[in-house]
C-alpha positions, 0 to 999 in steps of 0.5 A: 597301345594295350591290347587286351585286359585289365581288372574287374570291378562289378558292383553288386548289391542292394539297389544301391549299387555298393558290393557291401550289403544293406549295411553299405560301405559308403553312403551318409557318414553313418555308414562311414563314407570315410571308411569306403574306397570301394564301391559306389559312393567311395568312387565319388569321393574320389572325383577330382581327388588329384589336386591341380590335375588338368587334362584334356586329350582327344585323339580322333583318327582314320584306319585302312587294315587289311586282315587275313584269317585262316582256319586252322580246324575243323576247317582250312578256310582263307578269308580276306578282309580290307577294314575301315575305321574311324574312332575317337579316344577321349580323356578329360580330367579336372576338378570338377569333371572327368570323361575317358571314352573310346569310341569306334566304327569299323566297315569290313569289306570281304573279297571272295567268300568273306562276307561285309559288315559294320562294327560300332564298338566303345565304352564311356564312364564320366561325371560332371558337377552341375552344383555343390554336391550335385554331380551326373554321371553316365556311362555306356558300352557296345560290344560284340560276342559270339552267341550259340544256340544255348545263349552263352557268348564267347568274346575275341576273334573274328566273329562270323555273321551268323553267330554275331551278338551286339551288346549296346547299354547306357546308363546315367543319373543325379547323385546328390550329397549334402548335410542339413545340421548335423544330419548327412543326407544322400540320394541317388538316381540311375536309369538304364537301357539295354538291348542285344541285337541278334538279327540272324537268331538260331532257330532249330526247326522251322516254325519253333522257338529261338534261343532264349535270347535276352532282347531289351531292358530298362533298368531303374535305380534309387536309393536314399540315405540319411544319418548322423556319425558317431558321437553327434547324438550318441556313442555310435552312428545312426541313420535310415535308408531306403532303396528301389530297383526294377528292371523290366524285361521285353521278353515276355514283360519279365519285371524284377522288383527289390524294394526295400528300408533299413535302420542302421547302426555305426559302431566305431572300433578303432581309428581305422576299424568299424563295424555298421549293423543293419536291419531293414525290411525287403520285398523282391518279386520276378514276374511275367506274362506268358506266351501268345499262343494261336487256336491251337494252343502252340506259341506264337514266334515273332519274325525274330524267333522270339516268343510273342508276348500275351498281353490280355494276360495279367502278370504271374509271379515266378519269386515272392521273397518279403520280410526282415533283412539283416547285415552286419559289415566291418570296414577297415580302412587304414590309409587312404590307399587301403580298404577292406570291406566285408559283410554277412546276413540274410537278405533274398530269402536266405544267407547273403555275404559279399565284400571288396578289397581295393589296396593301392600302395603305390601310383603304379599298383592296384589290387582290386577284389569284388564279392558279388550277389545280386538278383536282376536281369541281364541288363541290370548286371551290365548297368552295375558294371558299367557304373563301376568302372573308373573316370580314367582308363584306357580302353583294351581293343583287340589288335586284329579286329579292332573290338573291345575285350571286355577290358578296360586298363586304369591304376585306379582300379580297372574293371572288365566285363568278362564275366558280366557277358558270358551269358545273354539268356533273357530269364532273371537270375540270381547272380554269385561270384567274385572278381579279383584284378592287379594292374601295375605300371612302371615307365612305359610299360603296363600290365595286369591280370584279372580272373573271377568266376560268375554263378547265375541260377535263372528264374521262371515260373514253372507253368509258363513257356520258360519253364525249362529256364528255371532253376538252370545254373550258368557257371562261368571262369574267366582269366584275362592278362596284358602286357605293353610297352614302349620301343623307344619314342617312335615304336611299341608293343603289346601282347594279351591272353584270355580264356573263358570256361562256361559250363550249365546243368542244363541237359540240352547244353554241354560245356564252352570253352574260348582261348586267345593270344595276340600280339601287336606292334607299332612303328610312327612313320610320321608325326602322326601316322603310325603302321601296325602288325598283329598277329592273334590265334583263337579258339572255342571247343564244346563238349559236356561233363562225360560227354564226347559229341562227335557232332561239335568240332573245336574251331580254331582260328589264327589271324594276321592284319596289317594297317596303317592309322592317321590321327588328327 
């Protein structure tokens, strides 16, 4: 029953979907598909990688919860809820398939004060072969945040109904492997939706804006390679490849758009050392509509506090970067447990550098790490993480309300979407930052631990009605940690923490900050109904650089449930 985080694993690239670069780390065995434990193509060498392994596990169940969460500042409320849930844990594993999935709804009642609402929460990652080669692979997530008036969002705790965000995206597509002669070919397809559900959006005077709240996106991904390794037609490995990505953005009909082609070059060094060279041509384009705005020249507000797009207007670029690219990427891979990746060059106009390291030396261990840089809207981001996440994990739930900490647990190399979540302003962005996780596993007890930190410079042109977005930085640290083990056959425990610290340069905004601890724990009373407490304490404070706002109290919130769960 873990109760809070595992690792991250985000994804970040050329359209693709590797963390390596242009030169990529896995692909064509030009680029070494050998050589890549990490990233996207080195996750799909990986299916059905344990021999004879069958299983199959669904669990579904019904839960009653009764939860008392009392404020602790800057007020003393009491608030009373009696919860409803039902849900559904699946882990399926075979040679040619793999699915873990956890998928719940929950309908909290409130007595006296304390309002009624309903919670859909889950995550899913899996794929299946449908020919030699072939394979489908899809993904999907819904979540919730607490979202203020500057557009970052804090998980964990209850969360009230006027700051509630839900967060929903999917994702899938084919993936397609496959030699003609000496020449390995491969190609990939993904196409996502992602939508943020803020129905109570935070307007500051009548009649004026929203937050800038990202609404929904659709999301496209296709790259295609094809080379020949080293020592088939000449001392090193040669192959081309090309990729696509376009996110299209509801908010004001904001586009990004990376297109790019590259020629590469593999170089062997050593058995377990090579380096793979790349030199390509890229061109990345942001653009918008502006706003409808009435005869007198003000914006128009949709019913939602959003802006209403002009449509009769054409489309205006924010960013225009074309021309040569370049990466250099060296991969060491030692074992099939090990494996390093790490590249430079010049990519989005400027310098680019990224890497992952994923080392498991045992069954029980995994050390994963991630350095990203991308270019994409809010959800491309969440798309990238998703796909990263491994076929078997265990979903990472908050003992008291139920909800996803963002967390998913696996010794295959766990990934969490902490950092991916810190914002949900609707402007593109360019996006730096890295991730590093360890999660360990003895007996019947598992724990880890993952941090990272998330940089995100937001994109708009300077005579549209987002001016004010551009150029803004978004810095977000975070730390998650879990703990959980068994009490003999019949009971068990767990205990987590988390802490986010979210700061902008924008002057309007200050600093953001969120802690939590829970701790839980479980008794069967019969073969399969199973008593819980819990116990969890939360917290958020915001404040600036220098500034105290005597306006802006911290919130503290300390929780206790009570439930009981039966499983089919």
């Amino acid at each position: 029953m873990p109760a809070a985080a595992g690792a991250q694993s985000l994804g970040q690239n050329s359209a693709g979907g590797d963390a390596s670069g242009i030169a990529g780390a896995g692909g064509s065995s030009t680029t070494g598909a050998d050589a890549g434990a990490t990233g996207k193509s080195g996750k799909r060498a990986g299916h059905g990688g344990k021999k004879g392994t069958r299983r199959i596990e669904v669990s579904p169940y019904i839960e009653v919860d009764q939860i008392v969460t009392a404020e602790l500042t800057p007020g003393d409320d009491v608030l009373t809820w009696t919860q409803l849930a039902a849900g559904v844990d699946v882990g399926i594993e075979g040679r040619n398939n793999a699915l873990s999935a956890s998928v719940r709804y929950q309908k909290q009642i409130g007595w006296g004060r304390a309002t009624n609402g309903d919670v859909i929460s889950g995550v899913a990652r899996g794929y299946t072969t449908i020919a030699p080669g072939l394979t489908l692979e899809a993904g999907a997530l819904a979540t919730q945040t607490s979202t203020g008036s500057d557009g970052r969002a804090l998980s964990g705790g209850l969360v009230s109904a006027k700051s509630r965000t839900n967060i929903y995206s999917v994702y899938g597509g084919p993936s397609y492997k496959t030699r003609a002669g000496d020449i390995d070919l491969s190609a990939d397809y993904r196409a996502g939706y992602t939508k943020v559900d803020q129905p109570n959006a935070f307007v500051a005077t009548p009649g004026a804006a929203a937050t800038d709240i990202f609404n929904h996106s659709v999301t496209q991904v296709a790259d295609l390679e094809a080379g020949v390794a080293p020592y088939v037609v000449a001392p090193v490995g040669l192959g081309v490849g090309g990729s696509f990505y376009q996110e299209d953005v509801s908010n004001l009909d904001q586009r990004v758009r990376d297109a790019q082609a590259r020629g590469l070059v593999t170089v062997p060094v050593s058995r377990t050392v090579q380096m793979v060279g790349a030199l390509g041509y890229e061109d990345v384009q942001v653009s918008s509509r502006d706003v409808l705005r009435d005869a007198d020249g003000n914006p128009v507000i949709d019913s939602n506090g959003r802006y209403k797009t002009d449509k009769s207007q054409p489309r205006e670029l924010a960013y225009d970067v074309s021309g040569l690219i370049w990466d250099v990427a060296v991969m060491w891979r030692p074992s099939p447990r090990t494996s390093l990746t790490a590249h430079f060059g010049r990519r989005y106009g400027g310098t680019a550098y990224g890497g992952t390291l994923a080392w498991a030396p045992n069954d029980r261990n995994s050390v994963n790490l991630v350095v990203y840089n991308t270019l994409s809207g809010f959800g491309g981001q969440l798309n990238r993480a998703i796909d990263q996440l491994p076929d078997d994990f265990e979903a990472v739930r908050d003992p008291v309300t139920g909800d996803l900490r963002g967390c998913v647990s696996s010794v295959d190399g766990g990934s969490c979407l902490s950092g991916t979540l810190g914002s949900v302003r609707s402007a593109v962005f360019r996006a730096r930052g890295f991730a590093a996780s360890w999660s360990h596993r003895i007996g019947h007890i598992d724990s880890g631990i993952g941090f990272g930190y998330d940089n995100r410079r937001f994109i708009a042109r300077q005579d549209s009605v987002l001016a004010a977005a551009d150029g803004v930085i978004d810095e977000n640290w975070w730390v998650v940690a879990y703990l959980s083990g068994r009490l003999g056959r019949e009971a068990g425990w767990s205990a987590s923490a988390y802490a986010n610290w979210l700061s902008s340069n924008d002057a309007l905004t200050g600093d953001v900050n969120g802690y939590g601890i829970s701790a839980s724990y479980y008794r069967m009373l019969a073969r399969r109904l199973r008593a819980t407490l819990a116990l969890s304490l939360d917290g958020a404070n915001r404040g600036g650089a220098g500034r105290d706002d005597a306006l802006i109290d911290d919130y503290w919130t300390a929780s206790a449930l009570a439930g009981l769960r039966y499983s089919f």
